[in-house]
N, C-alpha and C positions, 0 to 999 in steps of 0.2 A: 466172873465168867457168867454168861449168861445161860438160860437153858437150852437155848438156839441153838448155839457156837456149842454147847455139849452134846446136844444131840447130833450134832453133824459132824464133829469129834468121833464118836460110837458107830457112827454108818460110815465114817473113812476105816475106823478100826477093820469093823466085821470084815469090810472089804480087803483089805490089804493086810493085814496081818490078824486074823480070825481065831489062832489060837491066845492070845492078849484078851484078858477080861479087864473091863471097867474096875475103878472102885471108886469111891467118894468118903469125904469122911464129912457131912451135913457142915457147912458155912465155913470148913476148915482149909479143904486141899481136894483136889482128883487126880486120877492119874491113871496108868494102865501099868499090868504085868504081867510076863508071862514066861516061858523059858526057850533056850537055845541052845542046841548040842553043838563045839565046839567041832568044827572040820578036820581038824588034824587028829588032838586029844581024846575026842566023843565027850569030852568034860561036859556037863549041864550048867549051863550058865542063869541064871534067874536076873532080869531084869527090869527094871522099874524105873518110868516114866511120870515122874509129880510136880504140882505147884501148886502156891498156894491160892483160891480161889481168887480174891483180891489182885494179884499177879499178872491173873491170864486173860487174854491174847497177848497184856503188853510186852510180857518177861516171858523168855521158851523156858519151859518145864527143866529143871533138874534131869539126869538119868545116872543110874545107879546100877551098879552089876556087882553079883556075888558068885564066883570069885571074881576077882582082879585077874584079866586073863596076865599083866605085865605089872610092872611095878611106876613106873613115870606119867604117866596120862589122867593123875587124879588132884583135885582141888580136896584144900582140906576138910573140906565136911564128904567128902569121900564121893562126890559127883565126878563124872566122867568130866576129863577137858579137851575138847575137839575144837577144831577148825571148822567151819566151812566153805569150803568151793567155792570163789569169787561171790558170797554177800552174803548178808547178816537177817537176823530173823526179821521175818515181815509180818506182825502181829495178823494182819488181812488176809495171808494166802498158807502160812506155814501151817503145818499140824503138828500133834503128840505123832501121827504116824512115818513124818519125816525123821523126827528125835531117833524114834525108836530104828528106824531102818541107817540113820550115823550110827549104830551102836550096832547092830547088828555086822554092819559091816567091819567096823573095828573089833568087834570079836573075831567076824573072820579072818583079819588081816595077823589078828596078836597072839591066835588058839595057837601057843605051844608049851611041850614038855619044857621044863626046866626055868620059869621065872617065877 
């Protein structure tokens, strides 16, 4: 990733989802995280948006949610597995804040008692 594409990364963040802090780990991985109170439950959700530098723009970021609001929606290194909406990531126009707001939404859609 380059510093460009991260810095403009961090100014889509501030913007659109402003409670989300950066992190970096030097030559390794970035990512962003933050938390989510579930709509039905009030559960606190903790989310986390990563890849590994080498990865990105080509590969969308990993996302991660602690708890599992459901039990079926998970690859086994324990990333979310979504769909999306008639088309696939476009390393040129997608963001981390697209990622994070499929995840958001599937919390909203899966926040219940009893799974």
């Amino acid at each position: 990733m380059t510093s460009l594409r991260w810095q403009a990364e961090v100014y889509k963040m501030r913007e659109c989802l402003p409670t989300f802090r950066a992190f970096t780990k030097p030559g390794v991985e970035a990512g962003f995280y933050g938390r989510v109170c579930g709509p039905r439950t009030r559960r606190i959700y903790e989310i986390v948006a990563r890849t590994p530098l080498r990865d990105y723009p080509q590969h969308e970021p990993g996302v991660y949610i602690d708890p599992h609001p459901e039990s079926h929606h998970w690859i086994r290194d324990n990333r979310l597995c979504y769909q999306r909406n008639g088309h696939h990531w476009n390393p040129a126009t997608n963001t981390f804040a697209e990622v994070l707001a499929i995840a958001i939404r599937y919390i909203n859609e899966f926040d219940r008692e009893g799974d």
